[in-house]
N, C-alpha and C positions, 0 to 999 in steps of 0.2 A: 504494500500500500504506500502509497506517497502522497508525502506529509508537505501541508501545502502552510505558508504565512500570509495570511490576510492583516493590511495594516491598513485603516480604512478609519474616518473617524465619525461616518454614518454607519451609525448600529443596526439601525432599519436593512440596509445594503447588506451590512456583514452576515444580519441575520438569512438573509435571503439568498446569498452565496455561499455561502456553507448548508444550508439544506438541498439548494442545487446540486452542487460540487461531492457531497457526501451521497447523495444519490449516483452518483460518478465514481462508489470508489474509491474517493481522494477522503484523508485524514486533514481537515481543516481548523489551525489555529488562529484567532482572530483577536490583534490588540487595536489599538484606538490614539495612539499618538507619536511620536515621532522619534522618542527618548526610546521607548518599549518594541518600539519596528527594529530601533539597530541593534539594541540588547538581546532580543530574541531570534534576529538573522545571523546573528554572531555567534551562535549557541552551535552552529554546526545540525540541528535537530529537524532542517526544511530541507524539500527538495526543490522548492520555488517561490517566491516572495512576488504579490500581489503588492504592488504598493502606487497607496493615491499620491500624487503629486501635491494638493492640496491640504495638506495638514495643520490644524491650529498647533503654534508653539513654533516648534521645530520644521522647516520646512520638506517636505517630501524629497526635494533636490538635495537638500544637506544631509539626507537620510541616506538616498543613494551615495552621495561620495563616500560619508562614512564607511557605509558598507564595504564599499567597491576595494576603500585602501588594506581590509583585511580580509575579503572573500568574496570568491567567483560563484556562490549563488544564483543561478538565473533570475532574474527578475524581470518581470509583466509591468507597466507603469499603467497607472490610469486616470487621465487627463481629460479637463474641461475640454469641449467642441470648440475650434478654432483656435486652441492655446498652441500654435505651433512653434514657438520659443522654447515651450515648457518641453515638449516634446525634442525638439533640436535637442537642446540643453543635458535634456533626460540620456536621449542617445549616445553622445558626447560622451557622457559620465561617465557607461559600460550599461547602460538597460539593454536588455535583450529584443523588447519588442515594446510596443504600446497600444493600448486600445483609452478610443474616447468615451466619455461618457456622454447623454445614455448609450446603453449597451445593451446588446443581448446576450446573456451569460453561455448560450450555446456559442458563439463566438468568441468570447473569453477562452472558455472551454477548451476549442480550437488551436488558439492562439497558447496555452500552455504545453498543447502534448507536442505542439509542434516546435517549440521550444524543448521541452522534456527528450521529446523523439532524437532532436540534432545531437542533443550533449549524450545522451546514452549512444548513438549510430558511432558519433566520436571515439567514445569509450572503448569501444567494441573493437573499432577498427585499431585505435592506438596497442590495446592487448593482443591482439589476432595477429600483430606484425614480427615475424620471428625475427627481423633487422629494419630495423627502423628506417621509415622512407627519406630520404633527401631530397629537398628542388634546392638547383642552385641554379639562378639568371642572374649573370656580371655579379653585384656586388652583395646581393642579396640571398642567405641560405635558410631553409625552411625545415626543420627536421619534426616529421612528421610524429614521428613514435615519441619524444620529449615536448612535443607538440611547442615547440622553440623557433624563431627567427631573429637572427641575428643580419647587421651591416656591417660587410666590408671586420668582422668578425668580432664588431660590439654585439649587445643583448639588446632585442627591441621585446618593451612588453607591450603585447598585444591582448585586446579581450578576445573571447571563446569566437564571437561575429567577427570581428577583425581577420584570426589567425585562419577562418574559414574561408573567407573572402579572398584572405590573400593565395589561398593553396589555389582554389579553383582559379584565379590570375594567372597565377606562374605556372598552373599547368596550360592553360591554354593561351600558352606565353606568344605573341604575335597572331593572334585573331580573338576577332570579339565574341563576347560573351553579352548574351543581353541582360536586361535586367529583370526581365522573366526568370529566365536560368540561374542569376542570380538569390531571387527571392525566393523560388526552390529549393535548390541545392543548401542556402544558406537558413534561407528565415523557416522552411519546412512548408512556405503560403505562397500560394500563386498574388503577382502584383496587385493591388487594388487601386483607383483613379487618385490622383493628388496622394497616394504615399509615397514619402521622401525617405523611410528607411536606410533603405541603399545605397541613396546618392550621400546622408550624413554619415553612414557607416565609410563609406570608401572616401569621405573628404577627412574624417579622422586617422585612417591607414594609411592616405598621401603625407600625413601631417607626421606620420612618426615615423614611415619608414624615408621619408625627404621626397620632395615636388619632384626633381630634376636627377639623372643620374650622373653620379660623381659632379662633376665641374659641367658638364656639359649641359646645354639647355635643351634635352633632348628629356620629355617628362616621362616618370616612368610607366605613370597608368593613366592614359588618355581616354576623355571622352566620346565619345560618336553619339552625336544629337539625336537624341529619338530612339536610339537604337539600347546601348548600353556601354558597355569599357572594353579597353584594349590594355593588355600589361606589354609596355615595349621590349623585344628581343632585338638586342642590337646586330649586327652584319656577320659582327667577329665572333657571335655565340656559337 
């Protein structure tokens, strides 16, 4: 059974997602502020942290970085309609995914196992590997089984959406990938209209692993309007 954390500081909500959710199966804990969301995400005792952006006190965004700086917890965010800062912001931090409210908790739903699904498919394959995979493009190396990427042979930390982003990149290093295949492969959901997921997710992984390769202005992971990204393979690869 997987033990889910509801931090929510609508009790009516909470009440109503955990009769859902426990109908589904899932072990649901539910606290109400912002101090007790990171106290009990820390505890190591979830497999997935539901959390509102909006929290009296403590802000739901402060809640995530807390988290974030001692634990890869997956986390679901769940933001006012048009708050798309909060959202940005949220992604940024290391959320896994986000749903607005109102919601349909079938959707929610969704939205966790498809989450839940990535990090155990991960899991699975990082153990299954009797020598652990390599990608190496120029300057960048990706070692699958330590689930590691380092530059030019520093350590880049990446989150779980990042490090997955970047393998399917560098595997289809010189042709595009859409951002369909993207949202698939990575987020476990087919695109939906005006989600920007993808493109905050991949503007975060330009930003750590560098715009440009080495000295040259030649960027490493270009966009194709409309279509999706391209991770650059230089001549001499």
């Amino acid at each position: 059974m997987k033990h889910i954390l509801l931090v929510d500081d609508d009790e009516e909500l909470c009440d109503l997602l955990t009769d859902y959710l426990q109908s589904e199966g899932l072990s649901i804990e539910s606290v109400h502020t912002g101090d007790d969301g990171v106290r009990r995400a820390l505890s190591g005792e979830h497999d997935l942290m539901i959390l509102d952006i909006m929290l009296p006190g403590k802000h739901g965004l402060d809640v995530l970085k807390e988290v974030r700086a001692q634990s890869e917890i997956p986390v679901v965010m769940l933001t006012a309609r048009g708050e798309d800062v909060d959202r940005i912001v949220g992604l940024e931090l290391g959320a896994d995914d986000y749903l607005a409210k109102p919601f349909n908790p079938r959707e929610l739903l969704a939205r966790m196992r498809a989450v839940m699904r990535r990090i155990r498919q991960n899991s699975h394959a990082a153990l299954s590997e009797s020598q652990p995979g390599r990608l190496v493009i120029g300057d960048i190396e990706l070692d699958n089984g330590s689930r590691t990427v380092s530059r030019a042979g520093e350590p880049i930390s990446l989150t779980s959406v990042e490090f997955d982003l970047l393998e399917v990149l560098l595997r289809a290093a010189g042709s595009i990938v859409t951002k369909e295949e993207l949202s698939r492969s990575v987020l476990g959901r087919g695109l939906s209209p005006y989600d920007r997921s993808i493109d905050v997710h991949i503007s975060n992984l330009r930003r750590k692993i560098g715009y440009t390769i080495g000295s040259e202005e030649t960027e490493r992971i270009k966009t194709v309007r409309g279509v999706g990204y391209l991770y650059v393979r230089r001549l001499e690869e």
